[in-house]
MOPAC internal coordinates of N, CA, C and O (Angstrom, degrees):
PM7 1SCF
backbone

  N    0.0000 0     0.00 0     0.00 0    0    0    0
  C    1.4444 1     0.00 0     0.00 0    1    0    0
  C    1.5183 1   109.59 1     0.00 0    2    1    0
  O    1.2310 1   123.09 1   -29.83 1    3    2    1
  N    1.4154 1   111.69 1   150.17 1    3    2    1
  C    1.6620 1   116.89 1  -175.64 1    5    3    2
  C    1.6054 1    95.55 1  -145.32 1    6    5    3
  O    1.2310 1   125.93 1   -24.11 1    7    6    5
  N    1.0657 1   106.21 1   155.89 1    7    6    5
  C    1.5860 1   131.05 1  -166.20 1    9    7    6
  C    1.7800 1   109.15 1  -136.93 1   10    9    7
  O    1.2310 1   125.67 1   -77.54 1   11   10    9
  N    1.8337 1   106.70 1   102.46 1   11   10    9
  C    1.4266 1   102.94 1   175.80 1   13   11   10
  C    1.8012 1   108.88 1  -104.77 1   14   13   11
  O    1.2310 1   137.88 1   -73.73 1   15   14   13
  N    1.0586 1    82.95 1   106.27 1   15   14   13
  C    1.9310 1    88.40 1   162.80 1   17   15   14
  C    1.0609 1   132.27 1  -105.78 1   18   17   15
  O    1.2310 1   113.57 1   169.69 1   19   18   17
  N    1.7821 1   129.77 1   -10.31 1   19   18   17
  C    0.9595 1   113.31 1   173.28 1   21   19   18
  C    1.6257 1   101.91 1  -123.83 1   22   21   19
  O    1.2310 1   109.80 1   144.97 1   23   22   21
  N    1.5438 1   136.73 1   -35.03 1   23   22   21
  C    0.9772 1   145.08 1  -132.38 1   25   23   22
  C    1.5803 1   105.86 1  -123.21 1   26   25   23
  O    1.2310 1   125.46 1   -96.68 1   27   26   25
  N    1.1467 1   107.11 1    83.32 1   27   26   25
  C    1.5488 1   135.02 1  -169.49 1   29   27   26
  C    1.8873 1    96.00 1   -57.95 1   30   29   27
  O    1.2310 1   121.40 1   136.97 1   31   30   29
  N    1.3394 1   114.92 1   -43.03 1   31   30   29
  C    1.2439 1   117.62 1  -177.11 1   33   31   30
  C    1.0353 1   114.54 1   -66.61 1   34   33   31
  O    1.2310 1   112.31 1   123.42 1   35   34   33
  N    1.1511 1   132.12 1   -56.58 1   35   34   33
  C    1.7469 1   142.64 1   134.90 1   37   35   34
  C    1.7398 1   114.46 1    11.75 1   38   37   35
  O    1.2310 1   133.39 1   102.00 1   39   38   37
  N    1.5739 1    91.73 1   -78.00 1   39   38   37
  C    1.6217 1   101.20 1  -167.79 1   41   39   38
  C    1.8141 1    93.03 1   -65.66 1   42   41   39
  O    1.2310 1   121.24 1   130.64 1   43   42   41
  N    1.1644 1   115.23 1   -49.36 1   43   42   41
  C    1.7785 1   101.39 1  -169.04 1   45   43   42
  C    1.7579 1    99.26 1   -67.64 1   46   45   43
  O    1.2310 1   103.67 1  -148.14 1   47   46   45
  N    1.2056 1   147.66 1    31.86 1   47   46   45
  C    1.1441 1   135.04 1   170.76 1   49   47   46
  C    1.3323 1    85.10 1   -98.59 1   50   49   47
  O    1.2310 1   127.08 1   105.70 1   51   50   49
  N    1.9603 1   103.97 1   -74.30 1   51   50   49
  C    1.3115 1   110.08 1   177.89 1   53   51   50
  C    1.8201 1   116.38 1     2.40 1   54   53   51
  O    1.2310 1   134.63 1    96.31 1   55   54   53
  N    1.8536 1    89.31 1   -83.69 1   55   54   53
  C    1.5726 1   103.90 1  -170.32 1   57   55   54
  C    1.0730 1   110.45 1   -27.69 1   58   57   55
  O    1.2310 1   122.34 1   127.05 1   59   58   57
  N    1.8647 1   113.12 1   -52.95 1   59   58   57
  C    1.5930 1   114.89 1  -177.85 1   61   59   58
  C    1.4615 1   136.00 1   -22.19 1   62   61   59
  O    1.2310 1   132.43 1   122.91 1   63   62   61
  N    1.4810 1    93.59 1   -57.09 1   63   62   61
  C    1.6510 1   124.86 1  -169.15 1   65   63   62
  C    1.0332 1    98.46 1   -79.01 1   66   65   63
  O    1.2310 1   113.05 1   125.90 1   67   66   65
  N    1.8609 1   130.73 1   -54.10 1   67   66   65
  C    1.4290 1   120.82 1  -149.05 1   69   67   66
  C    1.4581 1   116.34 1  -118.08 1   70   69   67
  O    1.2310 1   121.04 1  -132.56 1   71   70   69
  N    1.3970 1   115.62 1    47.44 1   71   70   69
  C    1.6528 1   128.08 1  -173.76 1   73   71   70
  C    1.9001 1   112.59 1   -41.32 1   74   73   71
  O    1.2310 1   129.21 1   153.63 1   75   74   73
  N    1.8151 1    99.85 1   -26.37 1   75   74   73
  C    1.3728 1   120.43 1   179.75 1   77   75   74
  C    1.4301 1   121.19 1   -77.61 1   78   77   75
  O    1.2310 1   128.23 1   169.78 1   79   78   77
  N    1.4694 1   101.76 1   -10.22 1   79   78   77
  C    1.6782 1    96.94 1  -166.15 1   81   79   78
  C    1.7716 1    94.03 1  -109.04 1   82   81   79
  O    1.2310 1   130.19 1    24.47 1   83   82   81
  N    1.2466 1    97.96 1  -155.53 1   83   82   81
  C    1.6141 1   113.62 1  -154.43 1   85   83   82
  C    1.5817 1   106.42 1  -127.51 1   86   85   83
  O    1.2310 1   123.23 1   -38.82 1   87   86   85
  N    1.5001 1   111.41 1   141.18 1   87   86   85
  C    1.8026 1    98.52 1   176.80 1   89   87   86
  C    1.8340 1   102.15 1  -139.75 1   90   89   87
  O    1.2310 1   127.59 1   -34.11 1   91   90   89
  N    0.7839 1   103.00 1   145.89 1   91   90   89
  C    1.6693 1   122.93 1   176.07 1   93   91   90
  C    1.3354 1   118.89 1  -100.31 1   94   93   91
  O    1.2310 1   123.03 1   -96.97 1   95   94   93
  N    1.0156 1   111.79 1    83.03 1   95   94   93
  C    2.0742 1   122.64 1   176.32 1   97   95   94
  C    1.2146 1    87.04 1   -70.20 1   98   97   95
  O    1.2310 1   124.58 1   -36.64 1   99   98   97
  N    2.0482 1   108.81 1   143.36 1   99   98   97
  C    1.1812 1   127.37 1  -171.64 1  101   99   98
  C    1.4440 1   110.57 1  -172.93 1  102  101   99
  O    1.2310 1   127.81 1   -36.77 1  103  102  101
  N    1.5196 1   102.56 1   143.23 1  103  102  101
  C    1.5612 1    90.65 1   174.99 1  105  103  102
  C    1.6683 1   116.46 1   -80.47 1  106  105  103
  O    1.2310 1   119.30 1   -23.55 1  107  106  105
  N    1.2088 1   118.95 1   156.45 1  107  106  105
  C    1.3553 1   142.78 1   153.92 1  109  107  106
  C    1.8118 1    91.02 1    23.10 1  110  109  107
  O    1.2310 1   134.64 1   109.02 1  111  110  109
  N    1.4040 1    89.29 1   -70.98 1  111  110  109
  C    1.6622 1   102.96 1  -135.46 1  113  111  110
  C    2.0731 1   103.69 1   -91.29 1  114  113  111
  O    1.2310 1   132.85 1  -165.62 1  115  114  113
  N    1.7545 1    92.77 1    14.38 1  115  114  113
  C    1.6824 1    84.70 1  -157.79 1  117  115  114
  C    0.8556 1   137.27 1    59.56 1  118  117  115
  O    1.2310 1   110.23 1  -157.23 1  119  118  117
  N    1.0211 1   135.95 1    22.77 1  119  118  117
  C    1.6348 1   139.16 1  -166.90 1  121  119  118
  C    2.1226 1   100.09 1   -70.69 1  122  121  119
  O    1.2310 1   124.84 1   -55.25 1  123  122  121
  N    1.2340 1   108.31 1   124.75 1  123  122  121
  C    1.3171 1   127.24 1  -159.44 1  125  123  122
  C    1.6034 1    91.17 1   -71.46 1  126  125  123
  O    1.2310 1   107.87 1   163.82 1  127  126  125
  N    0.9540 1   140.25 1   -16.18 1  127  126  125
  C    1.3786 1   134.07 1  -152.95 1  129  127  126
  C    1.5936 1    90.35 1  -121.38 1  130  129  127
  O    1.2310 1   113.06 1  -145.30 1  131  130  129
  N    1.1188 1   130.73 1    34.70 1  131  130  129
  C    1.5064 1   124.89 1  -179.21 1  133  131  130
  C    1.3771 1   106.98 1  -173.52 1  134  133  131
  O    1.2310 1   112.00 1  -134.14 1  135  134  133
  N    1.6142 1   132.70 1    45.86 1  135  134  133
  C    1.3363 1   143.12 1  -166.01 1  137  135  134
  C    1.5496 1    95.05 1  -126.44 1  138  137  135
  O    1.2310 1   127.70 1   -49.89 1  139  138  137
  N    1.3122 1   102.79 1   130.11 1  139  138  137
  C    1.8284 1   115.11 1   177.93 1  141  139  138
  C    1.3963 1    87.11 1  -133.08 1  142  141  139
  O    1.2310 1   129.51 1   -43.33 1  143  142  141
  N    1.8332 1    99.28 1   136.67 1  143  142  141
  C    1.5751 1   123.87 1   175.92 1  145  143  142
  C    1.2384 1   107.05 1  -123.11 1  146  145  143
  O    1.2310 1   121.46 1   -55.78 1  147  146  145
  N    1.5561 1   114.82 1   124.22 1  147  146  145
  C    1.6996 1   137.05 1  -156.16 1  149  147  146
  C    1.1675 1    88.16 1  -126.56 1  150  149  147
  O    1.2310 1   128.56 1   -25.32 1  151  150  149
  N    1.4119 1   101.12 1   154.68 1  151  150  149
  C    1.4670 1   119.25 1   162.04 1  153  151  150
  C    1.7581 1    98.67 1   -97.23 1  154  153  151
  O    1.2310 1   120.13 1   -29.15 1  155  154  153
  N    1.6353 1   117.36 1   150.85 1  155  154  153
  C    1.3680 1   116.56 1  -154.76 1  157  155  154
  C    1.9051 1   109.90 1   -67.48 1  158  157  155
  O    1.2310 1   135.87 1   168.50 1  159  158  157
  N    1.3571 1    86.88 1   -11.50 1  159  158  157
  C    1.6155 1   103.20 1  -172.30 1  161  159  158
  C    1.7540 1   124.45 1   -69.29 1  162  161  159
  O    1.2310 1   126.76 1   155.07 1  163  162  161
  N    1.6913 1   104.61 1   -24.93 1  163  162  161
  C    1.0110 1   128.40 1  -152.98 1  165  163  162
  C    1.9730 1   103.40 1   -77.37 1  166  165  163
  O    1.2310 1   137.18 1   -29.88 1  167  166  165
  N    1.7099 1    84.34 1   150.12 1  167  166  165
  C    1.7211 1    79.39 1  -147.25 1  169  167  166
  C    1.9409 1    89.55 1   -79.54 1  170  169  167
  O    1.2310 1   118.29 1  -166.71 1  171  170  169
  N    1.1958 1   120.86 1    13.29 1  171  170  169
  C    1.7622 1   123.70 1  -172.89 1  173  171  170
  C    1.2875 1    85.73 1   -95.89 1  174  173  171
  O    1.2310 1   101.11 1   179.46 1  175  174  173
  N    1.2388 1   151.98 1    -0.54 1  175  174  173
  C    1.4223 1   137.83 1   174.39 1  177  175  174
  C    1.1776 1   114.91 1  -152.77 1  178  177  175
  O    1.2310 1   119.04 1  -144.80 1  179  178  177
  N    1.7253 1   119.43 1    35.20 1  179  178  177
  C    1.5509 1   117.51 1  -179.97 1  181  179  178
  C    1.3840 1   105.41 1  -157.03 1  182  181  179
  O    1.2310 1   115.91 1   -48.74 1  183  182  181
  N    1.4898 1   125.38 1   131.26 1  183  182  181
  C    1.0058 1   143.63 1  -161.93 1  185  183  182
  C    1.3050 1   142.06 1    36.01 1  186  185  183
  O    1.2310 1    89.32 1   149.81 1  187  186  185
  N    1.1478 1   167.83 1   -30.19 1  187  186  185
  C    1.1613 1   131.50 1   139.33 1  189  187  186
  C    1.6004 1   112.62 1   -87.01 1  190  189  187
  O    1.2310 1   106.99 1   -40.15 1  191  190  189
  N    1.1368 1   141.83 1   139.85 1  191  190  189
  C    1.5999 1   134.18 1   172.51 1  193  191  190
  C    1.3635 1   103.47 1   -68.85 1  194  193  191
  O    1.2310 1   123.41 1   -37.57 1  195  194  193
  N    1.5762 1   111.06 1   142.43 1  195  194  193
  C    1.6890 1   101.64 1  -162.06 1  197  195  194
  C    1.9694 1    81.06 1   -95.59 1  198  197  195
  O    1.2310 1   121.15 1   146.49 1  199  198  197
  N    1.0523 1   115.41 1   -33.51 1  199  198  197
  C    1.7651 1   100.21 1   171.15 1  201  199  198
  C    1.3349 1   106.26 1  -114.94 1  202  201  199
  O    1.2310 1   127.90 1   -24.76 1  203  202  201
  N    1.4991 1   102.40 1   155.24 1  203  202  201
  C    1.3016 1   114.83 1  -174.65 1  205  203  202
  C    1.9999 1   131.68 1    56.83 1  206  205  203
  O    1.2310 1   123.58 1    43.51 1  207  206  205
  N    0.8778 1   110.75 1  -136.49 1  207  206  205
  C    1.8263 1    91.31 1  -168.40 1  209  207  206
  C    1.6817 1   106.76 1  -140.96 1  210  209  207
  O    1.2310 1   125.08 1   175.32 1  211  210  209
  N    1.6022 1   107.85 1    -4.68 1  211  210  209
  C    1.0618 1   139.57 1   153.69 1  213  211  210
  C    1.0971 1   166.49 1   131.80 1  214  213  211
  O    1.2310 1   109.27 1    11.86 1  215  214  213
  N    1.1358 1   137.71 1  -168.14 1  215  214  213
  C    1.9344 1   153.98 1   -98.92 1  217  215  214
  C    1.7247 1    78.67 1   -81.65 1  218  217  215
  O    1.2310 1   110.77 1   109.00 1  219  218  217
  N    1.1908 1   134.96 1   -71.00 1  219  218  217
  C    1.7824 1   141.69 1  -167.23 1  221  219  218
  C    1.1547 1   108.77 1   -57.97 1  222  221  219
  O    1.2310 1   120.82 1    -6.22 1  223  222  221
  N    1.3763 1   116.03 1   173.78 1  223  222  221
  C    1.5490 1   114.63 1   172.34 1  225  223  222
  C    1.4313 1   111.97 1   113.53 1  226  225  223
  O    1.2310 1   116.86 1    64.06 1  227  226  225
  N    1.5244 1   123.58 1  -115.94 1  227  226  225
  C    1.7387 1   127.53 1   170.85 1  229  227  226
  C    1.5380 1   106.94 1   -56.54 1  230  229  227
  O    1.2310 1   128.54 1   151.18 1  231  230  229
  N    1.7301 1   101.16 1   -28.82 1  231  230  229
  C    1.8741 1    87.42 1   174.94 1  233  231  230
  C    1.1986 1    93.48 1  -128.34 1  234  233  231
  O    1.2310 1   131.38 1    11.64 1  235  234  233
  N    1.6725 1    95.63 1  -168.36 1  235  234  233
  C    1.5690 1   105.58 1  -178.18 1  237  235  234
  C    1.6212 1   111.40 1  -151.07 1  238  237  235
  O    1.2310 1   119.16 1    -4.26 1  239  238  237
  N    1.3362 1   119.20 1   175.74 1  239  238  237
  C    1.2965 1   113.69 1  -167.67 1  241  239  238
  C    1.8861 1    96.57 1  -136.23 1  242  241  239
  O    1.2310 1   137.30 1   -42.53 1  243  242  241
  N    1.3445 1    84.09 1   137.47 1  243  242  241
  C    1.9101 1    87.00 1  -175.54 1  245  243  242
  C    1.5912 1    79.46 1  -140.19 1  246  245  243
  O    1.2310 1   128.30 1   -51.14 1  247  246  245
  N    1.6048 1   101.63 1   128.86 1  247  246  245
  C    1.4620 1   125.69 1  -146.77 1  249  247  246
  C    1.6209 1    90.04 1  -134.16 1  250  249  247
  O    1.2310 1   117.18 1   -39.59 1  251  250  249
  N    1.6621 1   122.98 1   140.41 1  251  250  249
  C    1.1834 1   149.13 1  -179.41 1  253  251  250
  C    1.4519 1   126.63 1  -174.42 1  254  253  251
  O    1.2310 1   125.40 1    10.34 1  255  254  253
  N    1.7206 1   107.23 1  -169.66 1  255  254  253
  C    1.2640 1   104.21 1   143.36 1  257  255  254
  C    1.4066 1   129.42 1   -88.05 1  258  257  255
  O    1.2310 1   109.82 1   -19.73 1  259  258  257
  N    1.5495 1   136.70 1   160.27 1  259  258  257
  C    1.2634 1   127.75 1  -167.57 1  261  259  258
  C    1.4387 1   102.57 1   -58.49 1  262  261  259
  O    1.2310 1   124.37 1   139.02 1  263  262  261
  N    1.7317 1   109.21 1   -40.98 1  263  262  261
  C    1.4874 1    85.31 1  -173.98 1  265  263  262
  C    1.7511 1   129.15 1   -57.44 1  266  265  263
  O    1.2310 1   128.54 1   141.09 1  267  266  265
  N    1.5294 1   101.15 1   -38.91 1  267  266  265
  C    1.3165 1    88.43 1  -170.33 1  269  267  266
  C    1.5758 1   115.27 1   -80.66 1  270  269  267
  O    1.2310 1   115.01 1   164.62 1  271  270  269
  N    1.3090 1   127.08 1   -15.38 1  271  270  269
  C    1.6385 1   131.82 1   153.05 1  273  271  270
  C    1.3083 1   111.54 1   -52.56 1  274  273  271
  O    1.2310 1   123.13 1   139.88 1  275  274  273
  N    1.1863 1   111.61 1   -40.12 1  275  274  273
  C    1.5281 1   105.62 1   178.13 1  277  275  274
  C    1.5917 1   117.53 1   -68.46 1  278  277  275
  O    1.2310 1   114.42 1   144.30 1  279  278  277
  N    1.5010 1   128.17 1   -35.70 1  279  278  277
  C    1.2527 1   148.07 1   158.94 1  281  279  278
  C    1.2140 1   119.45 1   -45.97 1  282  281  279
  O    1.2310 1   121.10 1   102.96 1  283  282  281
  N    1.4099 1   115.50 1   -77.04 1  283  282  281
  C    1.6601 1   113.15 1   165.44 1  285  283  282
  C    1.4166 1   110.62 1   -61.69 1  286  285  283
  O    1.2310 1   102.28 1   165.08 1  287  286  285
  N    1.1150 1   150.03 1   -14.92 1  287  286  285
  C    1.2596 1   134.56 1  -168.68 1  289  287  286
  C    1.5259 1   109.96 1  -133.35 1  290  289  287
  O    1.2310 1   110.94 1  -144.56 1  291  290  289
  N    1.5625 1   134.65 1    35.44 1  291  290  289
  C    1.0038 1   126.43 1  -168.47 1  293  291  290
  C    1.8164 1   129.30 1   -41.24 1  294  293  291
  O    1.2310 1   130.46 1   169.26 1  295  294  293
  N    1.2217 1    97.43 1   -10.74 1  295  294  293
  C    1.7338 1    99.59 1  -160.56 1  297  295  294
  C    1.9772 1    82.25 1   -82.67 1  298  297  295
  O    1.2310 1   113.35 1   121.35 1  299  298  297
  N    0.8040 1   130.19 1   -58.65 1  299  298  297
  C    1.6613 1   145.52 1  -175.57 1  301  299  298
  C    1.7263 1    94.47 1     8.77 1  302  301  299
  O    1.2310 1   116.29 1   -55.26 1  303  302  301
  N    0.9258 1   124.66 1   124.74 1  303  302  301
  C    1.5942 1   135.41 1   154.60 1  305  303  302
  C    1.3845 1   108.40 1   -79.92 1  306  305  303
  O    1.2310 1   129.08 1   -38.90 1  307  306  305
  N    1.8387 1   100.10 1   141.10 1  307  306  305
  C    1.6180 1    93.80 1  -174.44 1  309  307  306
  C    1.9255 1   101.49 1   -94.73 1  310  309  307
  O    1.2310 1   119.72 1   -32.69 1  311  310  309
  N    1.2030 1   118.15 1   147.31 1  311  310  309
  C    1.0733 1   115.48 1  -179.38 1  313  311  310
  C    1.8462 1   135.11 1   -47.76 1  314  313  311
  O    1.2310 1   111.20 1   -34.45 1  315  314  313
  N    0.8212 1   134.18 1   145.55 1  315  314  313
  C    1.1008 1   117.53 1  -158.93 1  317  315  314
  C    1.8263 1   110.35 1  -108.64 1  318  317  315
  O    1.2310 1   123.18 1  -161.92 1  319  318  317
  N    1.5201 1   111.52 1    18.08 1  319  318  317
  C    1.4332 1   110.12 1   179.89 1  321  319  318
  C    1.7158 1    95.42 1  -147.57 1  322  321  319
  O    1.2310 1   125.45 1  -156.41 1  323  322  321
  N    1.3751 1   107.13 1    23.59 1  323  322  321
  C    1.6745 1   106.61 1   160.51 1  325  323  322
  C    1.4233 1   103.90 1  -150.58 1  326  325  323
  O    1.2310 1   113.31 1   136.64 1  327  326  325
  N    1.1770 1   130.25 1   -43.36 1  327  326  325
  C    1.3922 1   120.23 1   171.54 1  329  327  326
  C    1.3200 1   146.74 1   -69.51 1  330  329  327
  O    1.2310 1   120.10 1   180.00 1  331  330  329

């Protein structure tokens, strides 16, 4: 598992490489009651940011396989336009 908070360039490399793995959009603070689980492919967390200029910052992305996102993060909702 990897955790991008500041380095927007970072997470879109990631995406590059890992179209197979899984990502968890989240605010700042983790708050368990506000965790969405994507597959890396999914167009709500890949390439252009529909606000602002980008993906890091007010949120963040903690990137894996589902299983182990799903493990540490059980509360995570699975997305509802890729999963």
């Amino acid at each position: 598992m990897q955790r991008f908070t500041e380095d927007s360039g970072a997470y879109e490399h990631w995406l590059a490489l890992n179209q197979d793995q899984y990502v968890i959009n989240a605010e700042r603070s983790l708050n368990p009651d506000n965790l969405m689980l994507h597959r890396a492919s999914c167009h709500t967390i890949n390439g252009t940011p529909a606000r602002g200029t980008t993906w890091v910052g007010s949120y963040v992305k903690v990137v894996g396989t589902r299983t182990e996102l799903e493990h540490e993060h059980p509360t995570a909702r699975a997305c509802r336009h890729c999963l």
